[in-house]
TIGU-412465 format. One record per atom (N, C-alpha, C): residue in three letters; y, x, z. Coordinates in steps of 0.02 Angstrom, whole numbers, plus 50000, padded with zeros to 5 digits. Each point is the difference from the previous one (the first is absolute). Layout:
N
alaYXZ
...
//
This chain:
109
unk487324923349000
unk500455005049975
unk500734998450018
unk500194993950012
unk500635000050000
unk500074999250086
unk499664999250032
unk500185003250092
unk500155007849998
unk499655003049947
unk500115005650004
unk500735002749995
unk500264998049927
unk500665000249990
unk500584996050044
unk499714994550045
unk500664997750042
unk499715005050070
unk499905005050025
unk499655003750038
unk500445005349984
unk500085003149926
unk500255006349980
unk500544997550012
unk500294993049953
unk500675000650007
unk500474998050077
unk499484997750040
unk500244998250084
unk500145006950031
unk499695004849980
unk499955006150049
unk500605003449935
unk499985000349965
unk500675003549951
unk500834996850045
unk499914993050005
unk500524997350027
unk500235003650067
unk499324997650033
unk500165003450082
unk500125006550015
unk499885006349928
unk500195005350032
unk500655001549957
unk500284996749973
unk500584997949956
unk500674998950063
unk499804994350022
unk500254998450056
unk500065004950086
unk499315004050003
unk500255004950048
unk500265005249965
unk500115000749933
unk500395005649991
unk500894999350018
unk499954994149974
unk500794996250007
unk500054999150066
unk499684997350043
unk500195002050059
unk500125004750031
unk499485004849991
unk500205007250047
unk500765003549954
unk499934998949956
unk500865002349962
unk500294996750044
unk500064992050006
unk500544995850042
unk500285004550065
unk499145002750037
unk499965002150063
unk500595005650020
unk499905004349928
unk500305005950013
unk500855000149982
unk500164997249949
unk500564995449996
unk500264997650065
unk499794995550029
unk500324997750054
unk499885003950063
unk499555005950020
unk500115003250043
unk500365005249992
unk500055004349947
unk500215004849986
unk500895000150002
unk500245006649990
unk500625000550020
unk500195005349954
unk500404999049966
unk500075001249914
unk500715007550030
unk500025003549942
unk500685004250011
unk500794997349985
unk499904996249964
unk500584995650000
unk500304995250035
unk499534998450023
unk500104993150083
unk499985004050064
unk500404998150026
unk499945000450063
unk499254996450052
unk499974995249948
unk499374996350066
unk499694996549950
unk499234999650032
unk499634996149931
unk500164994149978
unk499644996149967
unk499944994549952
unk499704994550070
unk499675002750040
unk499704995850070
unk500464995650031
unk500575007350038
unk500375000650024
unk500574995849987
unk500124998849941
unk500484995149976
unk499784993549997
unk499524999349985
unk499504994249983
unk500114996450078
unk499695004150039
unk499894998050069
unk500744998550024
unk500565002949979
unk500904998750047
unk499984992149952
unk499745001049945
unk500424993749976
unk499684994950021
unk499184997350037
unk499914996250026
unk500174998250065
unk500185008250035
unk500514996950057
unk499285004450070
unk499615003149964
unk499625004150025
unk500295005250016
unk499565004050053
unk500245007350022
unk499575004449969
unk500145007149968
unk499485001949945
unk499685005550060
unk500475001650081
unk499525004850027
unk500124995350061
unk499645002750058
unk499874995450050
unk500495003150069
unk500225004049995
unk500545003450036
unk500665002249961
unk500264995949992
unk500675002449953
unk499865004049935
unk500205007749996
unk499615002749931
unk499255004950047
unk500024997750061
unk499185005550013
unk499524994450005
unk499605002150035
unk499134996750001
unk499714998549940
unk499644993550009
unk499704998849941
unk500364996749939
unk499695003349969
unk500244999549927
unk499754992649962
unk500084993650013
unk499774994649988
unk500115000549915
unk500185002349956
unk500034999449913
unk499515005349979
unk500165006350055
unk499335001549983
unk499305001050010
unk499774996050049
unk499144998550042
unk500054993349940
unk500474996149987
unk499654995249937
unk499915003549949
unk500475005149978
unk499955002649937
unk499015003650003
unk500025002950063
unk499375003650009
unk499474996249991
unk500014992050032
unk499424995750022
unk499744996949897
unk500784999249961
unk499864997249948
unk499525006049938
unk500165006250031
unk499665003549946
unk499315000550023
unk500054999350057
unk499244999750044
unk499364993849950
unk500484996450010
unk499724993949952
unk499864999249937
unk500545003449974
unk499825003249924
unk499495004349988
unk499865004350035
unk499545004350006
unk499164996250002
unk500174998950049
unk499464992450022
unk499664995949929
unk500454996649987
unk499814995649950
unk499855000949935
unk500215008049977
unk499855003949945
unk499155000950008
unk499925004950078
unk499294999550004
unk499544995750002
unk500144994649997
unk499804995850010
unk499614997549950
unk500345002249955
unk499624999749914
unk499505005249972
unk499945003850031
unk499525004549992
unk499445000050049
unk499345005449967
unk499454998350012
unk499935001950097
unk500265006849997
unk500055004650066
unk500554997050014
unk500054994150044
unk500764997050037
unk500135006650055
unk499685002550029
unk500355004250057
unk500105005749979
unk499495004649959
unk500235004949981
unk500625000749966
unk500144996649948
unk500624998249960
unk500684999150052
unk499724994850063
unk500624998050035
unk500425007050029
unk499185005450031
unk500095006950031
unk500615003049964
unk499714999849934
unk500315008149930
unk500714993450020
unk500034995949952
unk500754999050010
unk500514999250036
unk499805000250084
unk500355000850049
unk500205008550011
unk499235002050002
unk500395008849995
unk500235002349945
unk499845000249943
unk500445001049960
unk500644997950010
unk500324993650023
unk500714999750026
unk500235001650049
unk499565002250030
unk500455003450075
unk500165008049975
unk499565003049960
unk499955008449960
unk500464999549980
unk500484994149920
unk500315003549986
unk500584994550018
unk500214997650058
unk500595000250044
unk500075004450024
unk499465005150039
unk500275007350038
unk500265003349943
unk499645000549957
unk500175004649927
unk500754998849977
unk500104994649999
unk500774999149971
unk500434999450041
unk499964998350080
unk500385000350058
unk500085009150006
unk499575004649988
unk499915006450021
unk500445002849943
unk500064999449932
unk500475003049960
unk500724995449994
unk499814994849997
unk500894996550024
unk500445001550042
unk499735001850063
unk500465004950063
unk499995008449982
unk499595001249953
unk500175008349968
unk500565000149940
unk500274993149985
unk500365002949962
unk500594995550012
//
């Protein structure tokens, strides 16, 4: 009985922890109305990093990590559940749906 409960409470932790991460994710990729540039972006000048790989064009180096870390969050949430892939599926599309969703009414208004 009690594998059982360090089992519940291991997988409570770990999706505890990808929740806090993918917040981190979006936090640090994201690019707020009040800032000029994300939480990455700064993060990355103050170590002396370049946050894009061509001055301000090409790649966006704050945010392919910001992308890769929610990737992982995503990941490791499913990971705790029974259907690991199906789960991994829904919560990847489900975040790509409602980024168009909120990218599509944020430029409408």
């Amino acid at each position: 009985m009690e594998e059982c409960k360090n089992c519940n409470l291991k997988k409570f932790l770990m999706r505890g922890f990808s929740v806090c991460l993918a917040i981190f994710a979006l936090v640090f990729g994201g690019t707020w109305k009040f800032h000029n540039m994300s939480y990455g972006d700064r993060i990355f000048s103050r170590i002396g990093l370049p946050a894009w790989s061509n001055g301000t064009e090409g790649f966006h180096y704050s945010g392919i990590f910001a992308l890769i870390l929610f990737c992982l969050a995503c990941f490791l949430f499913a990971t705790t559940t029974k259907e690991k892939g199906k789960t991994f599926r829904i919560l990847i599309l489900s975040s790509i749906c409602i980024g168009i969703f909120i990218s599509f009414f944020s430029a409408a208004i």
